[in-house]
N, CA, C and O atoms as CSV, one atom per row, in Angstrom:
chain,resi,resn,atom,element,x,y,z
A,1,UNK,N,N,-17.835,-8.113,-12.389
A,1,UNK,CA,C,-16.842,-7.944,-11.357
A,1,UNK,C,C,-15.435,-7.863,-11.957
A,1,UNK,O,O,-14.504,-7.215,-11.478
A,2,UNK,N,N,-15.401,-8.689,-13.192
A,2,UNK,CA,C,-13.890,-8.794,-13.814
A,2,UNK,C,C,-13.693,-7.266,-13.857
A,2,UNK,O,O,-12.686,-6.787,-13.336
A,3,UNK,N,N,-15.005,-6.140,-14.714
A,3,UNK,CA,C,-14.332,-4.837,-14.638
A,3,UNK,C,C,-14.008,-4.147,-14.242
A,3,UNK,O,O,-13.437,-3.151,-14.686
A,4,UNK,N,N,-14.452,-4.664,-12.569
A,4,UNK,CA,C,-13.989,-3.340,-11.795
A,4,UNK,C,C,-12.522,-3.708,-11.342
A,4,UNK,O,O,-11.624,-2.935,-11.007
A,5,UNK,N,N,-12.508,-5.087,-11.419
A,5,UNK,CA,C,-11.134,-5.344,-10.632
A,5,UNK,C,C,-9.933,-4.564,-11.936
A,5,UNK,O,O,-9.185,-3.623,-11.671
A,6,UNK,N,N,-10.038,-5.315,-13.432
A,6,UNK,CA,C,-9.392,-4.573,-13.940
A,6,UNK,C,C,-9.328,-2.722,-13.829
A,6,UNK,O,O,-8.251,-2.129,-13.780
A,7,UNK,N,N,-10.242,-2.238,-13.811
A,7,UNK,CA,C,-10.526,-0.735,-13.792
A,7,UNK,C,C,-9.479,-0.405,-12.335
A,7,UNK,O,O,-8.963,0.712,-12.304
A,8,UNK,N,N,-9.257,-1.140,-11.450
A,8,UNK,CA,C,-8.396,-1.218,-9.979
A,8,UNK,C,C,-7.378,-1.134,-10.457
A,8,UNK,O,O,-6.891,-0.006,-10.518
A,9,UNK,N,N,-6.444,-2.542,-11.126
A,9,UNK,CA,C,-5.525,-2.589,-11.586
A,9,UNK,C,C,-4.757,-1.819,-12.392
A,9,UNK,O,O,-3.529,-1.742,-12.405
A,10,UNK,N,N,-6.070,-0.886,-13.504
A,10,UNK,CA,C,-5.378,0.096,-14.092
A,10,UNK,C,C,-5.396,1.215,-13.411
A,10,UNK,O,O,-4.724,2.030,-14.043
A,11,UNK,N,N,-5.795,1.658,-12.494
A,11,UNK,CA,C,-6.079,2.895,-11.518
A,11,UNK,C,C,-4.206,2.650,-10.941
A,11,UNK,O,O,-3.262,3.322,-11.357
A,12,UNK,N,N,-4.125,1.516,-9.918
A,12,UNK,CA,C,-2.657,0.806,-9.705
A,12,UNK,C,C,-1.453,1.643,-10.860
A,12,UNK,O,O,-0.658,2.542,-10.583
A,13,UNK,N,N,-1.634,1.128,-11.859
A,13,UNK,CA,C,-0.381,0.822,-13.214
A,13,UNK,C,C,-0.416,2.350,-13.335
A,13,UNK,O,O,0.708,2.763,-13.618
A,14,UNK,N,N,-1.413,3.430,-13.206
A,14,UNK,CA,C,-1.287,4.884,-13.622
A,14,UNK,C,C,-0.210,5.511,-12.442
A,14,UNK,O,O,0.826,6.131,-12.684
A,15,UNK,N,N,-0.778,5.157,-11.063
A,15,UNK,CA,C,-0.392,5.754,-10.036
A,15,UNK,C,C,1.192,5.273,-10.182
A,15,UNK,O,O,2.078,6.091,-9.939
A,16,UNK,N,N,1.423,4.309,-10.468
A,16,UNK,CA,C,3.255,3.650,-10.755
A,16,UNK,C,C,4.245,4.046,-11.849
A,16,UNK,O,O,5.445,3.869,-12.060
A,17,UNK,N,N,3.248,4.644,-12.437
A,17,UNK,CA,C,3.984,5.468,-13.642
A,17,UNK,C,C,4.284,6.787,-12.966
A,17,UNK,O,O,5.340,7.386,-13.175
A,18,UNK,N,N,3.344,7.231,-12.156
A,18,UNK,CA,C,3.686,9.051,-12.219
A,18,UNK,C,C,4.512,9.023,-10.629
A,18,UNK,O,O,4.459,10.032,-9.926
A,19,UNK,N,N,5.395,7.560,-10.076
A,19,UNK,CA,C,6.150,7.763,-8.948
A,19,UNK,C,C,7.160,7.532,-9.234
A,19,UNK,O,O,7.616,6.453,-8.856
A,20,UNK,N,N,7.829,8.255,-9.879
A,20,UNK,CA,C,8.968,8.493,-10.809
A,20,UNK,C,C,9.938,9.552,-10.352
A,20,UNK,O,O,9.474,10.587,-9.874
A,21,UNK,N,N,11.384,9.372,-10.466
A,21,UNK,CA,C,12.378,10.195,-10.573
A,21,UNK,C,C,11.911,11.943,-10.494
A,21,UNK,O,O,12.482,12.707,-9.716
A,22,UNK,N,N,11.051,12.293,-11.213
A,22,UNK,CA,C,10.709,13.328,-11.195
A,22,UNK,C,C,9.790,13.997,-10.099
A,22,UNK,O,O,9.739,15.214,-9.925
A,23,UNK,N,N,8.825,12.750,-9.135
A,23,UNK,CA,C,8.236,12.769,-8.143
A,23,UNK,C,C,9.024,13.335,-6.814
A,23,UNK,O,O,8.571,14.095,-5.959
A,24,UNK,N,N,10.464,12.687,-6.894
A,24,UNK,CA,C,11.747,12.751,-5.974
A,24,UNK,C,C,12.328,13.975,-6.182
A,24,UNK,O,O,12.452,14.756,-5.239
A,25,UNK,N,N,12.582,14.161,-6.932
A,25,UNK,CA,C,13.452,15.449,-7.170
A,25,UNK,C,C,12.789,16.468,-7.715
A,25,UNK,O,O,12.532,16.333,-8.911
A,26,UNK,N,N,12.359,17.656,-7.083
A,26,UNK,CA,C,11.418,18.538,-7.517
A,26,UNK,C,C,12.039,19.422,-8.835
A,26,UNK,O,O,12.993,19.129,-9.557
A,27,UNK,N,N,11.086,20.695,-8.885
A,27,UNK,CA,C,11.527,21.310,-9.915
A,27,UNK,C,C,13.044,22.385,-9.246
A,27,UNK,O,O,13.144,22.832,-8.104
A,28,UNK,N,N,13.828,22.515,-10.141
A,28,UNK,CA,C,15.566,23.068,-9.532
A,28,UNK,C,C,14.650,24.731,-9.796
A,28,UNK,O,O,13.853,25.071,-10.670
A,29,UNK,N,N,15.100,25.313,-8.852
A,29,UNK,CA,C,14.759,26.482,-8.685
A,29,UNK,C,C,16.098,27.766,-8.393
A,29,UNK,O,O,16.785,27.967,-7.392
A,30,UNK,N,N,16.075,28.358,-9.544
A,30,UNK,CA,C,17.433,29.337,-9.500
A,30,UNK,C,C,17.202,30.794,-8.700
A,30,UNK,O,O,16.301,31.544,-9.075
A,31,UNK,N,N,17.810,31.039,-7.915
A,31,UNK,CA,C,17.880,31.871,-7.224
A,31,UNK,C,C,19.616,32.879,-7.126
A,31,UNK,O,O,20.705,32.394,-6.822
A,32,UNK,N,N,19.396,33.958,-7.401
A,32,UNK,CA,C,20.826,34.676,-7.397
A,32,UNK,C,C,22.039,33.784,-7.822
A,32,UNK,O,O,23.105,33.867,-7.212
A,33,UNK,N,N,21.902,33.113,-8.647
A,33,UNK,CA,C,23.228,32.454,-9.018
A,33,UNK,C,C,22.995,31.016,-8.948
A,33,UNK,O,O,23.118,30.272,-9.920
A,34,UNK,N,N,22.533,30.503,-7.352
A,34,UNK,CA,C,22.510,29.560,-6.825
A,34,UNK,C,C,21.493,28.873,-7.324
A,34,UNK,O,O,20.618,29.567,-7.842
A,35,UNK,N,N,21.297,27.451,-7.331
A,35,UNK,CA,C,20.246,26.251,-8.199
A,35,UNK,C,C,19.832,25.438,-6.984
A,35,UNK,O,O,20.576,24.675,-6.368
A,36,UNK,N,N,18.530,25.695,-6.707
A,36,UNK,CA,C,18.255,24.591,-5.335
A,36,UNK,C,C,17.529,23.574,-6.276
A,36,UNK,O,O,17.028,23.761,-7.384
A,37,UNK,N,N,17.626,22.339,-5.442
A,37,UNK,CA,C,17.014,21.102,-5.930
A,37,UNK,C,C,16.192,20.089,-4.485
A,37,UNK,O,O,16.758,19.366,-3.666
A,38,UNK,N,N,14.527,20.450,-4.637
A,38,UNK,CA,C,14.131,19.496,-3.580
A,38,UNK,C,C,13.871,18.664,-3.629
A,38,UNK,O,O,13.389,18.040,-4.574
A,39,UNK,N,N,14.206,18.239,-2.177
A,39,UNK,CA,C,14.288,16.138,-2.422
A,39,UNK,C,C,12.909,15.843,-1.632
A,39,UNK,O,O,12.466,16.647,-0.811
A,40,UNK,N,N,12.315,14.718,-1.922
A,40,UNK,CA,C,11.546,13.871,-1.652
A,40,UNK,C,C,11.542,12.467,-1.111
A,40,UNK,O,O,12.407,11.794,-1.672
A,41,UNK,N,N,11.133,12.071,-0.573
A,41,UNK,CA,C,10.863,10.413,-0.419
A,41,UNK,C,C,9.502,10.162,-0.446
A,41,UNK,O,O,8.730,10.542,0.435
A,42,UNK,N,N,9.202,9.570,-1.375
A,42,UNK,CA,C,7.920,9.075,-1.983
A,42,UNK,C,C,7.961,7.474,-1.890
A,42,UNK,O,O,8.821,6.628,-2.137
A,43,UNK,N,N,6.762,7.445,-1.464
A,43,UNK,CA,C,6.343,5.380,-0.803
A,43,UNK,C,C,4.874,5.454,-1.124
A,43,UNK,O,O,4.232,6.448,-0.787
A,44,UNK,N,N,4.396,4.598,-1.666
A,44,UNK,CA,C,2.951,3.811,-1.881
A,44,UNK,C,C,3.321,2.531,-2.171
A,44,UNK,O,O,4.320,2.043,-2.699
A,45,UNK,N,N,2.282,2.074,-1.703
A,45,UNK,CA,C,1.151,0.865,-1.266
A,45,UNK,C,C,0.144,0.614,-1.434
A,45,UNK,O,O,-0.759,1.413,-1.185
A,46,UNK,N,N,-0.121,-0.868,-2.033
A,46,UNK,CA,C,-1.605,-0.895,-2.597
A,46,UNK,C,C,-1.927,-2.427,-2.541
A,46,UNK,O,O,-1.026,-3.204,-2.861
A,47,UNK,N,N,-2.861,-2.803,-2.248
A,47,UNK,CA,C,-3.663,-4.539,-1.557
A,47,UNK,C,C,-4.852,-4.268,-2.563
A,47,UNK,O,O,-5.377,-3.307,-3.127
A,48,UNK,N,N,-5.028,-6.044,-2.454
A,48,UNK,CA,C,-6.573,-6.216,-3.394
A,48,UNK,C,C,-6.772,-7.471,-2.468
A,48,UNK,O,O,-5.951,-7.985,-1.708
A,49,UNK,N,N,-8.090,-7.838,-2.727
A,49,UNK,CA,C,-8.806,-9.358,-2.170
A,49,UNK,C,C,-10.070,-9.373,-2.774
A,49,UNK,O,O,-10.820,-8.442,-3.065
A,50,UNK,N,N,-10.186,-10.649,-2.920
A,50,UNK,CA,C,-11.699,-11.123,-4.008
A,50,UNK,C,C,-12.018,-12.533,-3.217
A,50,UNK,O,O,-11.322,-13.530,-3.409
A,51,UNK,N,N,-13.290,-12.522,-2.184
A,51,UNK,CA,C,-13.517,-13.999,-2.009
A,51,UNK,C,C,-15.218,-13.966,-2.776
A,51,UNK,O,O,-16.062,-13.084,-2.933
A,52,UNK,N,N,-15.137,-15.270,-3.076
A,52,UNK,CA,C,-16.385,-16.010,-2.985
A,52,UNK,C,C,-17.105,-16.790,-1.902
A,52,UNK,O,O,-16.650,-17.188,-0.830
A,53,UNK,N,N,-18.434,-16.937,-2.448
A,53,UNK,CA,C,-19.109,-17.858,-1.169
A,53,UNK,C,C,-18.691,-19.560,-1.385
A,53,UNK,O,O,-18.033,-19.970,-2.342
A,54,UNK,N,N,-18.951,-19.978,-0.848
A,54,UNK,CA,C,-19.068,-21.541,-0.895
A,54,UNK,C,C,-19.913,-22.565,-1.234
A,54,UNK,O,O,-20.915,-22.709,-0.533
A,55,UNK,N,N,-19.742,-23.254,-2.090
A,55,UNK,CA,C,-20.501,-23.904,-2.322
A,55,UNK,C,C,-21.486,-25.187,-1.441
A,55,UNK,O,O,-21.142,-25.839,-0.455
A,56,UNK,N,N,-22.728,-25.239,-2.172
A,56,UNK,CA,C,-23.033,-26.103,-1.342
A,56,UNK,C,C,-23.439,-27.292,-1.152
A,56,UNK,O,O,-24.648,-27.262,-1.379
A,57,UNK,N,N,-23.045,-28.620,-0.785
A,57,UNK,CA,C,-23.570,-29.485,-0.867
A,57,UNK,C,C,-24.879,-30.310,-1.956
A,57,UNK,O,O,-24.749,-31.260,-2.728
A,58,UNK,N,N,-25.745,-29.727,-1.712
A,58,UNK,CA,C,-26.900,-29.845,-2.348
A,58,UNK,C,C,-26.512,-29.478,-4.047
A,58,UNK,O,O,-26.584,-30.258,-4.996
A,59,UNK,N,N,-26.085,-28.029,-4.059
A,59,UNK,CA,C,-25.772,-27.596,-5.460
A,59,UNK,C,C,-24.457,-27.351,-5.582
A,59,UNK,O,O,-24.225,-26.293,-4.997
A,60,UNK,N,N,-23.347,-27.867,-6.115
A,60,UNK,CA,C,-21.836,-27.773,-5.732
A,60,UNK,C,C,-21.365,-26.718,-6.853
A,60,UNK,O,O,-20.305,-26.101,-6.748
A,61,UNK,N,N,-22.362,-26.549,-8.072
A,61,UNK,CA,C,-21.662,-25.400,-8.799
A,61,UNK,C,C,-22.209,-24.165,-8.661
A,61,UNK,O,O,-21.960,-23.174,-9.348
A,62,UNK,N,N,-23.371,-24.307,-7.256
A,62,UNK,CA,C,-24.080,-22.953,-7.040
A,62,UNK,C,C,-23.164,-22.270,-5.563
A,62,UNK,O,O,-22.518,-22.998,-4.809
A,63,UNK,N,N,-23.267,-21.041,-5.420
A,63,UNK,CA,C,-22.433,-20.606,-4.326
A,63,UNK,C,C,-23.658,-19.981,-3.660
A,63,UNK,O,O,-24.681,-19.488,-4.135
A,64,UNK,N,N,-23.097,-20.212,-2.026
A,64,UNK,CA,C,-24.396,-19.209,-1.522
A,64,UNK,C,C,-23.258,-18.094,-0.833
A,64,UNK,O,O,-22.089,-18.348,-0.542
A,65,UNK,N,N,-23.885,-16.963,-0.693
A,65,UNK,CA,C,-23.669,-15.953,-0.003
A,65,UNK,C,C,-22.195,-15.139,-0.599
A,65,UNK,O,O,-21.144,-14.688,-0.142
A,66,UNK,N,N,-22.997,-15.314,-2.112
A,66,UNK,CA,C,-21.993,-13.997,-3.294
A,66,UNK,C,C,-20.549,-14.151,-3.269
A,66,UNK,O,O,-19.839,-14.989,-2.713
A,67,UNK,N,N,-20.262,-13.095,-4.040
A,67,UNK,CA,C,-18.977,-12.707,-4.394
A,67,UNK,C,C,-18.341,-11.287,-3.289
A,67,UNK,O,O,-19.150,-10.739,-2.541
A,68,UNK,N,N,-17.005,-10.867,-3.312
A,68,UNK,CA,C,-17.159,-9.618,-3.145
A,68,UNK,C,C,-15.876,-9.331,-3.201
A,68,UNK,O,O,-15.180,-10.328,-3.394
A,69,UNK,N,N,-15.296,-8.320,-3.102
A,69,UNK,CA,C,-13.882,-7.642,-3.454
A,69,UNK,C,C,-13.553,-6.233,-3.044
A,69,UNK,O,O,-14.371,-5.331,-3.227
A,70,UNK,N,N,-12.719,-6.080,-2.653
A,70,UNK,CA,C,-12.291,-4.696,-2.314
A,70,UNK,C,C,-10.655,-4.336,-2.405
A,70,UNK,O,O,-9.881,-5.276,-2.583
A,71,UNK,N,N,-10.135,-2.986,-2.284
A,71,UNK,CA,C,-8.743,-2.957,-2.627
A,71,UNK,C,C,-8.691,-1.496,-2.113
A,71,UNK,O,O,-9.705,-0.864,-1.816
A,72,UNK,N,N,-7.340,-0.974,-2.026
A,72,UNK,CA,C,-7.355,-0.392,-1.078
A,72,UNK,C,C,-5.514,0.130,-1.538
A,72,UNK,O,O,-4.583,-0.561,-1.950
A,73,UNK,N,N,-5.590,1.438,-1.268
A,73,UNK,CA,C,-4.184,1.794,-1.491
A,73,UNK,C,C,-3.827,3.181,-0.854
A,73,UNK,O,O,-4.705,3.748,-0.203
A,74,UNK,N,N,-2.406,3.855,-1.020
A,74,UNK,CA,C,-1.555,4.856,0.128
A,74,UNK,C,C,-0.728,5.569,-0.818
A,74,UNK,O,O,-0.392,5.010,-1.862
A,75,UNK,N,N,-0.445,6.494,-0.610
A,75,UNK,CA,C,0.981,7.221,-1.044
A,75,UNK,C,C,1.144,8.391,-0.312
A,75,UNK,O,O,0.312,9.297,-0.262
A,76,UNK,N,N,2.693,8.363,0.509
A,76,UNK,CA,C,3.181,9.200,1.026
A,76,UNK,C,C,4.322,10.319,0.859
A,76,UNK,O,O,5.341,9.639,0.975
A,77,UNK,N,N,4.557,11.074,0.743
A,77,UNK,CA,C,5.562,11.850,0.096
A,77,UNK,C,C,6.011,12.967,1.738
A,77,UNK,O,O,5.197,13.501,2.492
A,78,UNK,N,N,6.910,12.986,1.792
A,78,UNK,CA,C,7.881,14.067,3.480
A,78,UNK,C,C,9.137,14.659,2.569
A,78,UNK,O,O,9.710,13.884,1.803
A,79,UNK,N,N,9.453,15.702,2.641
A,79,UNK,CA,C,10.668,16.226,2.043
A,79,UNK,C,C,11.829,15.690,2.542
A,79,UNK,O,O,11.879,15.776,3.769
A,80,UNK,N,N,12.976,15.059,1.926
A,80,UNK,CA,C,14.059,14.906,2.813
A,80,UNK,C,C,14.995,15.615,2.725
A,80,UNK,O,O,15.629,15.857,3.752
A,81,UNK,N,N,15.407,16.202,1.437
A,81,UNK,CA,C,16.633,17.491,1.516
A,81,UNK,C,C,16.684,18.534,0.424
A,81,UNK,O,O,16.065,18.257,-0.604
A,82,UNK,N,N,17.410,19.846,0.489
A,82,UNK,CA,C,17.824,20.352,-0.855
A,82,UNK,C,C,19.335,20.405,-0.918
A,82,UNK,O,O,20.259,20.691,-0.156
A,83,UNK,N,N,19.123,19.871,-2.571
A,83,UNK,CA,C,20.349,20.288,-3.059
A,83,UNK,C,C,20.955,21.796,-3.572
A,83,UNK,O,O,20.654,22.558,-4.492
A,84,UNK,N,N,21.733,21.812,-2.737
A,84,UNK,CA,C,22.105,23.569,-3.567
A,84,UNK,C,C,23.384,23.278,-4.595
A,84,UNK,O,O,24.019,22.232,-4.461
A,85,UNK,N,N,23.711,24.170,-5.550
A,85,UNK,CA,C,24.492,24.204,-6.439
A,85,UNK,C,C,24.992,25.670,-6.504
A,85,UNK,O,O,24.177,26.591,-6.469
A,86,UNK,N,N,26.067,25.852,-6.580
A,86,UNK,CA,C,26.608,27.206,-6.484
A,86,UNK,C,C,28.276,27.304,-7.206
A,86,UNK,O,O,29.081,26.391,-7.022
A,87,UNK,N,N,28.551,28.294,-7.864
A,87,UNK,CA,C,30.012,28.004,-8.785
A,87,UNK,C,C,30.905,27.535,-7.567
A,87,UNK,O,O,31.779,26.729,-7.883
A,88,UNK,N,N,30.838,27.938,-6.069
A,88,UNK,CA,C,31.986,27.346,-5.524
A,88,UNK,C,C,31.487,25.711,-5.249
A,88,UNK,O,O,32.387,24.976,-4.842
A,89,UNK,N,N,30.155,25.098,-5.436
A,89,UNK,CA,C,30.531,23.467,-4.840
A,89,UNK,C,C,29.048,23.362,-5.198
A,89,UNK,O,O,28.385,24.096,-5.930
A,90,UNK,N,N,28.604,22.043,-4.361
A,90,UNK,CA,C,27.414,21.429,-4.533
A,90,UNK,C,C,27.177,20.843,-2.616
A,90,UNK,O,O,28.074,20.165,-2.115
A,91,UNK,N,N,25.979,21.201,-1.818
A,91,UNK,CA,C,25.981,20.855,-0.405
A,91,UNK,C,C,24.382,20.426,-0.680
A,91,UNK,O,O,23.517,20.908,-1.411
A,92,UNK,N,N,24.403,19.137,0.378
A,92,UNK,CA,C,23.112,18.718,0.713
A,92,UNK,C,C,22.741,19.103,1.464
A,92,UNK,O,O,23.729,19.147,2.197
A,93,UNK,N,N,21.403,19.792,2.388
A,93,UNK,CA,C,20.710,20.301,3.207
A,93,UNK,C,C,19.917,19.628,3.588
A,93,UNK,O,O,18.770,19.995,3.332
A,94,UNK,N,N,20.076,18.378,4.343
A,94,UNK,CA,C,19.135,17.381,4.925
A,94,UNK,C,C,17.827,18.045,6.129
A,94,UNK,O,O,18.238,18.529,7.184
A,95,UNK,N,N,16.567,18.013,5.898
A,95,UNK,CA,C,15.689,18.707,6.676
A,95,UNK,C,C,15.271,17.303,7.832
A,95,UNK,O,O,15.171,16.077,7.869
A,96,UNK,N,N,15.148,18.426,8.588
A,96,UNK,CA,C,15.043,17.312,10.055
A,96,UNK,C,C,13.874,17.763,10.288
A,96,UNK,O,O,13.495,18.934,10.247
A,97,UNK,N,N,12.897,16.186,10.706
A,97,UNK,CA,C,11.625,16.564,11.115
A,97,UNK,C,C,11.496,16.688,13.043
A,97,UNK,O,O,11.528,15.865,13.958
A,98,UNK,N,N,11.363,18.002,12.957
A,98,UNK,CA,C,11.769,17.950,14.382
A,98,UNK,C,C,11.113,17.370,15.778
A,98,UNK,O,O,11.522,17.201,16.927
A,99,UNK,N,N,9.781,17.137,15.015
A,99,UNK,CA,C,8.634,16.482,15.885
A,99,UNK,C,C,9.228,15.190,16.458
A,99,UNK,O,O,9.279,14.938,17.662
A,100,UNK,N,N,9.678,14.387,15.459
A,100,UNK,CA,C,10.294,13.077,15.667
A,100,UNK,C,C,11.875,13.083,16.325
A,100,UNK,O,O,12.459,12.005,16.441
A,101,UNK,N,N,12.409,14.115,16.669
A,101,UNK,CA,C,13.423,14.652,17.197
A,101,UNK,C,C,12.706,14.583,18.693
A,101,UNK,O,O,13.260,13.786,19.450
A,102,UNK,N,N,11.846,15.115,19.106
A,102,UNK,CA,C,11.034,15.915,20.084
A,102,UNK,C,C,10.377,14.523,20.626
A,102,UNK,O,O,10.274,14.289,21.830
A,103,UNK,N,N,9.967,13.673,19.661
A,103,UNK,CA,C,9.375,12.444,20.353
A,103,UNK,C,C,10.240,11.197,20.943
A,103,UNK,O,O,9.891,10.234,21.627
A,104,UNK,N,N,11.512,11.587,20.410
A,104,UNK,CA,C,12.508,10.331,20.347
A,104,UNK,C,C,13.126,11.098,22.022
A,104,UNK,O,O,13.383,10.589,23.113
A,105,UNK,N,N,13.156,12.009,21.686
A,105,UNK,CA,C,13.707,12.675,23.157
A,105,UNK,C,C,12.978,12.491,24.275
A,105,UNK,O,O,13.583,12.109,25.277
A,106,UNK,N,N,11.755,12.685,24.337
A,106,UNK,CA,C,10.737,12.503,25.072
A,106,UNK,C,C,10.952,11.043,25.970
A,106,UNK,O,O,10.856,10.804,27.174
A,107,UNK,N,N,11.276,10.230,24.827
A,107,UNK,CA,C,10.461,8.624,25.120
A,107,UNK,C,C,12.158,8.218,25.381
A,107,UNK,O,O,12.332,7.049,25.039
A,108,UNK,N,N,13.130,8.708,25.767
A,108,UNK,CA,C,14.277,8.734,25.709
A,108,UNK,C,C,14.534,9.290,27.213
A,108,UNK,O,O,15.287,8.647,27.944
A,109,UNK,N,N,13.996,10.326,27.623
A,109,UNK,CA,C,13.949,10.228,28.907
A,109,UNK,C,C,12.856,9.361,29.944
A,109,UNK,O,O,13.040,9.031,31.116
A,110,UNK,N,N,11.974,9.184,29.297
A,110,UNK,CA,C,10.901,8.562,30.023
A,110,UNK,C,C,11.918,7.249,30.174
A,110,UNK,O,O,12.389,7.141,31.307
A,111,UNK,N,N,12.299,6.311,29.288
A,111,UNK,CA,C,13.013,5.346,29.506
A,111,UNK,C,C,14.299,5.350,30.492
A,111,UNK,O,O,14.707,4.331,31.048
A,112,UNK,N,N,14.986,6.857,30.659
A,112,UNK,CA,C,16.049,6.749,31.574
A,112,UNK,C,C,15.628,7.000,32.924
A,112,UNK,O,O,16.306,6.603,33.871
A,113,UNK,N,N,14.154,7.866,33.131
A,113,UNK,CA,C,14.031,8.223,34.574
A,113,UNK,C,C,12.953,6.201,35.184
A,113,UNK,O,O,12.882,5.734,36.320
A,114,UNK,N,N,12.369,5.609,33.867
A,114,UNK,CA,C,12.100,4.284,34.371
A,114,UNK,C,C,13.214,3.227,35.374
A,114,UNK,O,O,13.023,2.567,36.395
A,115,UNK,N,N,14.423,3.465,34.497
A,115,UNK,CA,C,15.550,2.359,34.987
A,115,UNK,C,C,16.093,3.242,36.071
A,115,UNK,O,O,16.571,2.476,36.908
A,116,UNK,N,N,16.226,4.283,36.397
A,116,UNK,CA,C,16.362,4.892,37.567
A,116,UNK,C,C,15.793,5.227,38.722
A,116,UNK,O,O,16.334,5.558,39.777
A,117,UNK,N,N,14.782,5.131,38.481
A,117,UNK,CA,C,13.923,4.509,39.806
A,117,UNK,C,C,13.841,3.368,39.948
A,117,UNK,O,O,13.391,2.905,40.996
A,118,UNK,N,N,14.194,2.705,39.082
A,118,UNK,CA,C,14.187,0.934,39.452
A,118,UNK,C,C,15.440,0.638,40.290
A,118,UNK,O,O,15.464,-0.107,41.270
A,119,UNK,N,N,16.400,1.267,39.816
A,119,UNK,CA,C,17.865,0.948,40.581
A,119,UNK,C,C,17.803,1.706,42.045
A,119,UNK,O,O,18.190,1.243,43.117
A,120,UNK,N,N,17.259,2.891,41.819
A,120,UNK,CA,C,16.180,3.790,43.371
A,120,UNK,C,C,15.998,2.455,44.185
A,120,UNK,O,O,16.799,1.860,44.906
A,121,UNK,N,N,14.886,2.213,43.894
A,121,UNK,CA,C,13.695,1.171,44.230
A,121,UNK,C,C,14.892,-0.017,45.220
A,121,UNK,O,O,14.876,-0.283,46.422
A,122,UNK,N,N,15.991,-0.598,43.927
A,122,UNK,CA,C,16.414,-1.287,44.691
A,122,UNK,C,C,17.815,-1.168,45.935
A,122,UNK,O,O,18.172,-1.895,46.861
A,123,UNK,N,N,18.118,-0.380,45.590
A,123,UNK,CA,C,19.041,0.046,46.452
A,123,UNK,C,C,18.646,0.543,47.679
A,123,UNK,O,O,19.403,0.382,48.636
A,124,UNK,N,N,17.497,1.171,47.834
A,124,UNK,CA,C,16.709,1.763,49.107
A,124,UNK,C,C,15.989,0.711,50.088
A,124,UNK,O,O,15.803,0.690,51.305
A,125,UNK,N,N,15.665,-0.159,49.018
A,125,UNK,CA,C,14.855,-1.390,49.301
A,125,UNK,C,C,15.805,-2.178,49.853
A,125,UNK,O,O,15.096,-2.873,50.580
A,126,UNK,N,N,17.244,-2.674,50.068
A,126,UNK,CA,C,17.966,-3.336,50.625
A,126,UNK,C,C,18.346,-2.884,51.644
A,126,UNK,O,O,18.922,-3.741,52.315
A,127,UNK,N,N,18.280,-1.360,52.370
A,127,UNK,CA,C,18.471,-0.758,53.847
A,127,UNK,C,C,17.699,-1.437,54.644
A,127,UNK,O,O,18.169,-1.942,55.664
A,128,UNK,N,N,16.617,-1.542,54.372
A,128,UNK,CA,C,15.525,-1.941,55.415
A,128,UNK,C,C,16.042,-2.971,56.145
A,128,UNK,O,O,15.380,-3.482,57.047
C-alpha cells in the first residue's frame, strides 16, 4: 500500500511542476507587427485518505475489516485575457464569459420581480 500511495504523491509533485508561469501565459503569437499574449487562470486540487480497520479486543495488534485508501484530484484552466503589444502601447483584452453574464442577469431579475411582488402583495393586501 506504501507504493501506491507514494506512486499518488509522485503523480501530485509532476502535475505541480508543469502549473507553472508558462501554463498562464500562453505561447506570444506575432501577427502583422502586433505580439498577442494569452492569459490563463489555472487552479488544481488534490485530497488523499488512508483508514484502517480496528482493532479488536480479543487480538489488539490484529485489525478486522482491512486497510484502504483513495485520492482524488482536479485541474481547471478558462482563458482570462490577451495581451497585445504593438509599437504604439501595450492593452489588456479581458474576455468575458458571457454565460455567467447571462446567469447573473437572469437570477438578478428573478430577485427584483420576487421583492416586487412582495411589496405588490403588501400594499394591495392593506386595501381590504
Amino acid at each position: 500500500m506504501e507504493a501506491e500511495i507514494q506512486e499518488l504523491l509522485d503523480t501530485f509533485a509532476d502535475l505541480r511542476e508543469k502549473a507553472d508561469v508558462n501554463t498562464c501565459f500562453g505561447t506570444p503569437v506575432i501577427v502583422e507587427g502586433r505580439t498577442v499574449i494569452p492569459v490563463a487562470q489555472v487552479a488544481y486540487g488534490f485530497g488523499m485518505g488512508v483508514g484502517h480497520g480496528l482493532a479488536t479486543e480479543e487480538e489488539p495488534e490484529e485489525t478486522s475489516g482491512g486497510a484502504g485508501g483513495a485520492g482524488g484530484g482536479g485541474m481547471t484552466a478558462r482563458p482570462l485575457a490577451a495581451i497585445e503589444v504593438t509599437p504604439e502601447g501595450v492593452w489588456v483584452d479581458s474576455i468575458v464569459d458571457k454565460q455567467k453574464v447571462a446567469l447573473a442577469g437572469t437570477l438578478l431579475s428573478g430577485w427584483i420581480a420576487f421583492w416586487l411582488a412582495q411589496v405588490l402583495i403588501r400594499i394591495l393586501g392593506r386595501r381590504e
